[in-house]
C-alpha positions as CSV (number, residue, x, y, z in Angstrom):
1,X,170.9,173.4,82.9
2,X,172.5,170.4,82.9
3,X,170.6,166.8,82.2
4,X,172.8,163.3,83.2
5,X,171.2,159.7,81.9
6,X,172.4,156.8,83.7
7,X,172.6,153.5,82.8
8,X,174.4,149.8,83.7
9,X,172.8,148.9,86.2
10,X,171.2,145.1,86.4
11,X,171.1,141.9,88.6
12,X,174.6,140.2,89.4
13,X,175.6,137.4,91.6
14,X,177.5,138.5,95.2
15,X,181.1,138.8,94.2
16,X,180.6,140.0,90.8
17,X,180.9,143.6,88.9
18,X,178.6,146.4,87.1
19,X,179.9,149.2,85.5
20,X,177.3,152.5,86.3
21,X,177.7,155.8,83.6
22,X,176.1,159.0,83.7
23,X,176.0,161.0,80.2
24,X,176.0,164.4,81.0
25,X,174.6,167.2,78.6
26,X,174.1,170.9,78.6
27,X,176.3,173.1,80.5
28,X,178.9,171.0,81.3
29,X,181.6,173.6,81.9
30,X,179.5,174.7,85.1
31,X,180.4,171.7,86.9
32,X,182.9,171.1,89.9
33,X,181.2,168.4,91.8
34,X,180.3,164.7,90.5
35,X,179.4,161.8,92.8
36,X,177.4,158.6,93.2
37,X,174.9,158.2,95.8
38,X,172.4,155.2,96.3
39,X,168.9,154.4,98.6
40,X,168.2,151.0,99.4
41,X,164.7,150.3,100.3
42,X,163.5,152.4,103.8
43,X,166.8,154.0,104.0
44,X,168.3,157.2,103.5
45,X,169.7,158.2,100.1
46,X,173.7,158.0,100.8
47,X,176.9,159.1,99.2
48,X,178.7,156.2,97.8
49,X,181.9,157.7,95.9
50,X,182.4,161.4,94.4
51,X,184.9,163.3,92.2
52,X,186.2,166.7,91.8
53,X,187.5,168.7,89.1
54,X,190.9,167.9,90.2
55,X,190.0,164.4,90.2
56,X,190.5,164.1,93.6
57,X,188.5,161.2,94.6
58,X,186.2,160.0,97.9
59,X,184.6,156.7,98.7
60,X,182.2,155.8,101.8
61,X,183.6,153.5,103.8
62,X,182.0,150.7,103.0
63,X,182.5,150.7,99.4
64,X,186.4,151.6,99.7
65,X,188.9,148.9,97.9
66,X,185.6,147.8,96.0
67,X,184.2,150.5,94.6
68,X,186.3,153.3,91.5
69,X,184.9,156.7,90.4
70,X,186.2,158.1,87.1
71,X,185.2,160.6,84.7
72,X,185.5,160.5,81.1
73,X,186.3,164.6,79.7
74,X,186.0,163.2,76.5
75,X,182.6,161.7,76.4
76,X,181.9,163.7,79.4
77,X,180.4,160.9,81.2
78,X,180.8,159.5,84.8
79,X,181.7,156.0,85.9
80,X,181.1,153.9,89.1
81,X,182.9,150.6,88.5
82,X,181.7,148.4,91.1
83,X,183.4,145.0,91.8
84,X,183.3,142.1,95.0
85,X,179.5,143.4,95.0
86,X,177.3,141.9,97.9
87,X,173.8,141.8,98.6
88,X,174.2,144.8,101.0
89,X,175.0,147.0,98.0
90,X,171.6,146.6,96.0
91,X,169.8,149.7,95.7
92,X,168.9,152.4,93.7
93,X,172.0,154.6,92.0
94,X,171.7,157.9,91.3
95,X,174.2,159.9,89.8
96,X,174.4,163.6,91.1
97,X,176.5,166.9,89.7
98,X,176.9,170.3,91.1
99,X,177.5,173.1,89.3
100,X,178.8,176.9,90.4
101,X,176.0,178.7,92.6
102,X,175.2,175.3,94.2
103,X,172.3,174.0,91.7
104,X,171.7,170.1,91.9
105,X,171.3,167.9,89.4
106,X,170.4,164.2,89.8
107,X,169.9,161.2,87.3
108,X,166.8,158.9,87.1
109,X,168.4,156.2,89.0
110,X,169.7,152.7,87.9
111,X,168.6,149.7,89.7
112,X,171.0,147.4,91.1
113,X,170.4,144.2,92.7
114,X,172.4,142.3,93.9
115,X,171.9,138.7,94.6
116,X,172.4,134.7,93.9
């Protein structure tokens, strides 16, 4: 199995940045898909950025030129740095990571709220 903890997420002001990670732990090596997805309040849970293991990377439109997925090998974490953030982008994070034979895995979510 594999477990992911995310943190960073907060209140910020419209037009400021958060930086979201995602620890991951367990078995690791099984992983070829890692992505960001968020759910704002009565809507649907939505893909927001996601990476490969060829770091190739993909962004929903409306986070593109804001938004930055990375991974760390090293710490084997995942980042979302998020900057220019507006109140349409509060929600709830999740981080997300697929591993050979399709399994899920999902994080605990991260609150962010954005808003002056």
């Amino acid at each position: 199995q594999v477990q992911l903890v995310e943190s960073g997420g907060g209140l910020v002001q419209p037009g400021g940045s958060l930086r979201l990670s995602c620890a991951l732990s367990g078995r690791i090596f099984s992983i070829y898909f890692m992505g960001w997805y968020r759910q704002a309040p009565g809507l649907q849970r939505e893909l927001v950025a996601d990476i490969n293991l060829a770091s190739t990377e993909n962004y929903s439109d409306s986070v593109k030129g804001r938004f930055t997925i990375s991974r760390d090998k090293a710490s084997n974490t995942i980042h979302l740095q998020m900057n220019n953030l507006k109140p349409e982008d509060t929600a709830v994070y999740y981080c997300k990571v697929v591993e050979y034979g399709g399994v899920e895995y999902w994080g605990q979510g991260t609150l962010v709220t954005v808003s002056s």
